[in-house]
C-alpha positions as CSV (number, residue, x, y, z in Angstrom):
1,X,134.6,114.3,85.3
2,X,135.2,114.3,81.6
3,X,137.1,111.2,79.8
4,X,137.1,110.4,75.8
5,X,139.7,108.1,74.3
6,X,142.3,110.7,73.2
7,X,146.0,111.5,74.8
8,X,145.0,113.5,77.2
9,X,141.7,111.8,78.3
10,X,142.2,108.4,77.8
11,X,141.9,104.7,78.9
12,X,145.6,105.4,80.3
13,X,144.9,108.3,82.9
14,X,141.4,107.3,83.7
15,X,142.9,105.2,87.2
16,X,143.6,108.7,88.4
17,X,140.1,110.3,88.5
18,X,138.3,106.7,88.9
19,X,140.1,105.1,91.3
20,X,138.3,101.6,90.4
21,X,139.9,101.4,87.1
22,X,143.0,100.3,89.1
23,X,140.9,96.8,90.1
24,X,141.3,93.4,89.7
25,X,138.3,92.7,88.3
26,X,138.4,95.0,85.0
27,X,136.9,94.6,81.5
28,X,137.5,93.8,78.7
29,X,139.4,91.3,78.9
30,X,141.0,88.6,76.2
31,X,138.7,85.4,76.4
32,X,141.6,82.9,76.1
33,X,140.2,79.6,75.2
34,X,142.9,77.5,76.0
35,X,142.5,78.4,80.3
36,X,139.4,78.5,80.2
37,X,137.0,76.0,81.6
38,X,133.8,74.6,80.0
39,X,130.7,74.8,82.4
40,X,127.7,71.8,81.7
41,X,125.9,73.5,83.8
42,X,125.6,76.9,82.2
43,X,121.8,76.9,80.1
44,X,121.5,79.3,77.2
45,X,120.2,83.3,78.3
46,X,117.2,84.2,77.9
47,X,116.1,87.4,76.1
48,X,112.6,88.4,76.4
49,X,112.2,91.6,74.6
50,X,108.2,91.9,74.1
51,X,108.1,94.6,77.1
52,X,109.9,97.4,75.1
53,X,107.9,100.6,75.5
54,X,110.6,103.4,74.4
55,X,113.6,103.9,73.0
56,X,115.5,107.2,73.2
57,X,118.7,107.9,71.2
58,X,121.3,110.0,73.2
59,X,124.7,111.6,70.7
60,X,127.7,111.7,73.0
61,X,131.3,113.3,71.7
62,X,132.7,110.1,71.7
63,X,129.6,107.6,71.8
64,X,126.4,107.3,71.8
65,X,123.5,105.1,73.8
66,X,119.9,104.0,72.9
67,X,118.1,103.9,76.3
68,X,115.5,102.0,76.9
69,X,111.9,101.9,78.6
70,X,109.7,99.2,79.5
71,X,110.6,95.5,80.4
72,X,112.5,94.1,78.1
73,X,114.4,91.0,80.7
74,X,117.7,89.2,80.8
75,X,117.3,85.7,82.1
76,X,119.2,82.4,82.8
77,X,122.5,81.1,82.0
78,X,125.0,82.4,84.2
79,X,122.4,84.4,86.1
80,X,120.4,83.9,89.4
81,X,118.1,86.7,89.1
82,X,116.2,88.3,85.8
83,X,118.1,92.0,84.8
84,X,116.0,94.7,83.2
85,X,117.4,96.3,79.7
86,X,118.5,99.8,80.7
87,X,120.6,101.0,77.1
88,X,122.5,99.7,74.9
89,X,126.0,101.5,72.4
90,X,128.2,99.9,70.7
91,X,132.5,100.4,70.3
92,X,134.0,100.4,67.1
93,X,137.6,101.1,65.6
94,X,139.6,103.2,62.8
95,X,140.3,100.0,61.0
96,X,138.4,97.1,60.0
97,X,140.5,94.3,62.1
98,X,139.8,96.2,65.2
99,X,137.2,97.9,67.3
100,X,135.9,95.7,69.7
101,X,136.2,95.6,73.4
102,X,136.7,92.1,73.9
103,X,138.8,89.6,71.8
104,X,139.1,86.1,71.3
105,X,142.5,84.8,71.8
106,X,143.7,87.8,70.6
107,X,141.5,88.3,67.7
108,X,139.1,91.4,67.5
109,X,136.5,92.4,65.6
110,X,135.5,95.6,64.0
111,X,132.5,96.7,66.2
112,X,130.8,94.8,69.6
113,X,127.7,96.1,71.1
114,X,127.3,96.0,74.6
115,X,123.3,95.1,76.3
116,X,123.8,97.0,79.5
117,X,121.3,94.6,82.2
118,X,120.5,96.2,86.1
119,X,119.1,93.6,88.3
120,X,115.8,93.6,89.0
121,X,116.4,93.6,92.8
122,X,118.2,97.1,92.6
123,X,115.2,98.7,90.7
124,X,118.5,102.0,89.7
125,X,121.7,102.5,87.8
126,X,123.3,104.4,90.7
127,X,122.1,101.1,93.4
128,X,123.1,98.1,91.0
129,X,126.5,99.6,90.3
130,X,127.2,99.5,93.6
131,X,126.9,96.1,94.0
132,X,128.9,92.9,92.3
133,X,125.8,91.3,90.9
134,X,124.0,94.8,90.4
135,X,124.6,94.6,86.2
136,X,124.9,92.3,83.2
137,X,126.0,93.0,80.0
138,X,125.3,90.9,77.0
139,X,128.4,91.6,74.5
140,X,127.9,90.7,70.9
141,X,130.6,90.9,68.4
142,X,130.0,92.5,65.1
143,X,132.0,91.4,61.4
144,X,131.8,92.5,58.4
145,X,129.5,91.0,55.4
146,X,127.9,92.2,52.5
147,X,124.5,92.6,54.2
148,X,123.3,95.9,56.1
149,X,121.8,94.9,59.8
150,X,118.5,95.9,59.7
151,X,118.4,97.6,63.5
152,X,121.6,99.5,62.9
153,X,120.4,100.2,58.9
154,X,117.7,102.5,61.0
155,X,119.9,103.8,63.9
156,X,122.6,104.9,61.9
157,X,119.9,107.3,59.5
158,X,119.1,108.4,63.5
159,X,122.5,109.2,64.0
160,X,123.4,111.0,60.9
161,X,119.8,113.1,61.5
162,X,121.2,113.7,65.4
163,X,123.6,116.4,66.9
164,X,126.5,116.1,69.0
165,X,124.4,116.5,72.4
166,X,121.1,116.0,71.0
167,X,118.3,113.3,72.3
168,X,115.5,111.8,70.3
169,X,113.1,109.5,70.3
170,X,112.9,106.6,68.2
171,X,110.0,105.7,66.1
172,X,108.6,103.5,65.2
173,X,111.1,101.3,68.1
174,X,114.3,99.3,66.5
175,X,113.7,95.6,66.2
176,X,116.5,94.7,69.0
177,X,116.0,91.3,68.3
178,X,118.4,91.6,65.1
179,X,120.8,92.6,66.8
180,X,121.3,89.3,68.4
181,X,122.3,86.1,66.8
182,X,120.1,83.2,66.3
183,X,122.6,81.1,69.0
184,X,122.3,82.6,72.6
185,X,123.7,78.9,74.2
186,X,127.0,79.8,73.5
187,X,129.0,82.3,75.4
188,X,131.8,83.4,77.6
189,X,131.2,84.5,81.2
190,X,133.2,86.2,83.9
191,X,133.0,88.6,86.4
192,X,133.9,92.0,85.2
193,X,133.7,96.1,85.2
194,X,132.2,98.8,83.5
195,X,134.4,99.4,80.4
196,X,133.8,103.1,80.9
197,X,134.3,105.5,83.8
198,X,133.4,105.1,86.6
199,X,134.8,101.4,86.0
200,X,132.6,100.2,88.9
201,X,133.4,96.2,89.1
202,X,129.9,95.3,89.0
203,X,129.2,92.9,85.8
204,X,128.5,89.8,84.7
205,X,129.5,89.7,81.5
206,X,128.3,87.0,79.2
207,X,130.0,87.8,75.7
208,X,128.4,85.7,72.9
209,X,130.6,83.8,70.4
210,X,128.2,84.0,67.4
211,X,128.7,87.5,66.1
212,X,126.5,89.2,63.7
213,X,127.4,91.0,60.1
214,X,127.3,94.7,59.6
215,X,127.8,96.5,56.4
216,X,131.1,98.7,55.6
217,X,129.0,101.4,55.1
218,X,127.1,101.2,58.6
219,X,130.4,101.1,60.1
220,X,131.8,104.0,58.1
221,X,128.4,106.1,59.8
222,X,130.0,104.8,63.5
223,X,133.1,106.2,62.4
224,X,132.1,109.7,61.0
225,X,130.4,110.7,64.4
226,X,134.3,111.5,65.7
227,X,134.8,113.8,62.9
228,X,134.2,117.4,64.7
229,X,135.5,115.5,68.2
230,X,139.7,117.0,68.3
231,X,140.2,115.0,71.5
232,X,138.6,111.7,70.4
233,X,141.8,110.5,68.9
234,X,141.0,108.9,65.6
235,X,137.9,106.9,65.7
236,X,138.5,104.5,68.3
237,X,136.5,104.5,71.2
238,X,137.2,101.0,73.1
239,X,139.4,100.3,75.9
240,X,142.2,98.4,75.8
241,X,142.7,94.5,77.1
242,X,142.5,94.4,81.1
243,X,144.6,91.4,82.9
244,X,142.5,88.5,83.7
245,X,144.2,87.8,86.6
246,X,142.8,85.2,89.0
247,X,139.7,85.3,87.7
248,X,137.8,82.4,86.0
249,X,136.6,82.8,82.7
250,X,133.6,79.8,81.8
251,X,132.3,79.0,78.8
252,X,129.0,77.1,78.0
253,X,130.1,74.9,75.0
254,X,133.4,73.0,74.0
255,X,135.5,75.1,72.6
C-alpha cells in the first residue's frame, strides 16, 4: 500500500491502512527535557563501522535509502544485544527551521538522519520488526553551517546523477563515520516505532544531542528530489510529533 506525505496520502490517513500507527508507542516524539529522567547507568554506543562491504543507493518518490552490506555493528548504551546496519535516509523540510522528525522541547532542525539497526538475533527486516527489541535506530540531527558534510557532499552528486526509481551502487563507499558527531555519550532513548508505514512499534531509539552541520546547498539537493513528485506536498517528508504518553524517555547526561 502506497503512502507519501501529501493530502491525500499522508501522516494523517496512514492509521487506516496501518493499523499500528494508531499505537501507543509511536515516533517521533518531542524529547522534553524537563520530564525526563537522567540514567548513570546508560554508557556511550558504540559504532563499529570497519565491516562495510556495500552500499547501494535506492531513489524513492518521496525518499530515498542507502542500504547497506557487510557488518557494520551497533553496540552498548541502551542496548543488550549488538544490531547490524541495515540502511540509512534522512527527513528534511521546505524551510530551514524545520525538517526533522524529532524535536527538542519543541525545537527542530532542518534535516535528521535516521541509522536503521536489526538485531543480530533476528538475522531479517521482516523478523526484527516483529518484535519490540527487533530494531534500533541511531537519530542524528542535522543544522545548518557554512561547511559541506563530506558523506552527503558525495551522496547528494549520487542523487542528482539517480532517477526517480533507480538503484546504484556506490563507489568508492561513503565515509559513514562523518556522518556522526565526535560525541556518541550523549543521547535520548525511548522505546519507539517506525516513523514510516508500516509503523511497527519495534525501536529503540537513541536520538543523539550533538547534531552535525550541513551546507544550504546540500539541503537545497534533498529538497529538489520532490520536484516531479505532485502528491509529495511541498518538500516535507517527516511525520509529525506522536504523544509520549506513558512512556519514559532517559537520557545519558544532565541536561
Amino acid at each position: 500500500m502506497s503512502y507519501d506525505y501529501g493530502e491525500k496520502y499522508g501522516p494523517h490517513t496512514w492509521v487506516l491502512r496501518f493499523p499500528n500507527a494508531g499505537g501507543t508507542k509511536q515516533s517521533p516524539i518531542n524529547l522534553n527535557t524537563m520530564t525526563m529522567r537522567m540514567d548513570d547507568s546508560l554508557s556511550p554506543i558504540n559504532i563499529d563501522l570497519t565491516g562495510l562491504q556495500k552500499q547501494i543507493l535506492h531513489v524513492k518518490d518521496h525518499n530515498f535509502s542507502v542500504e547497506v552490506k557487510g557488518n557494520a555493528v551497533l553496540s552498548g548504551g541502551p542496548l543488550t544485544s549488538e544490531y547490524k546496519l541495515a540502511q540509512f535516509h534522512l527527513h528534511w523540510g521546505s524551510g530551514n527551521n524545520w525538517g526533522s522528525e524529532h524535536m527538542i522541547n519543541g525545537v527542530s532542525c532542518p534535516s535528521e538522519l535516521h541509522c536503521v539497526f536489526i538485531n543480530t538475533k533476528y538475522g531479517t527486516m521482516e523478523t526484527a520488526v516483529t518484535y519490540s527489541d527487533g530494531l534500533s535506530v541511531v537519530g542524528i540531527f542535522f543544522q545548518l553551517g557554512k561547511s559541506s558534510n563530506n558523506a552527503l557532499k558525495r551522496l547528494c552528486a549520487q542523487l542528482k546523477s539517480t532517477k526517480k526509481g533507480e538503484s546504484k551502487e556506490i563507489q568508492p563507499m561513503l565515509d559513514l563515520a562523518t556522518l556522526f558527531p565526535n560525541d556518541l555519550s550523549r543521547y535520548y532513548t525511548y522505546s519507539g516505532s517506525l516513523t514510516t508505514p508500516p509503523c511497527n512499534e519495534c525501536v529503540t531509539w537513541i536520538v543523539l544531542d550533538e547534531p552535525v552541520v550541513m551546507s544550504v546547498d546540500q539541503l537545497e539537493t534533498l529538497r529538489e528530489m520532490h520536484a516531479n513528485c505532485v502528491s509529495c506536498g511541498n518538500t516535507d517528508n517527516f511525520r509529525p510529533i506522536c504523544p509520549v504518553g506513558s512512556r519514559s524517555v532517559r537520557c545519558s547526561f544532565r541536561v
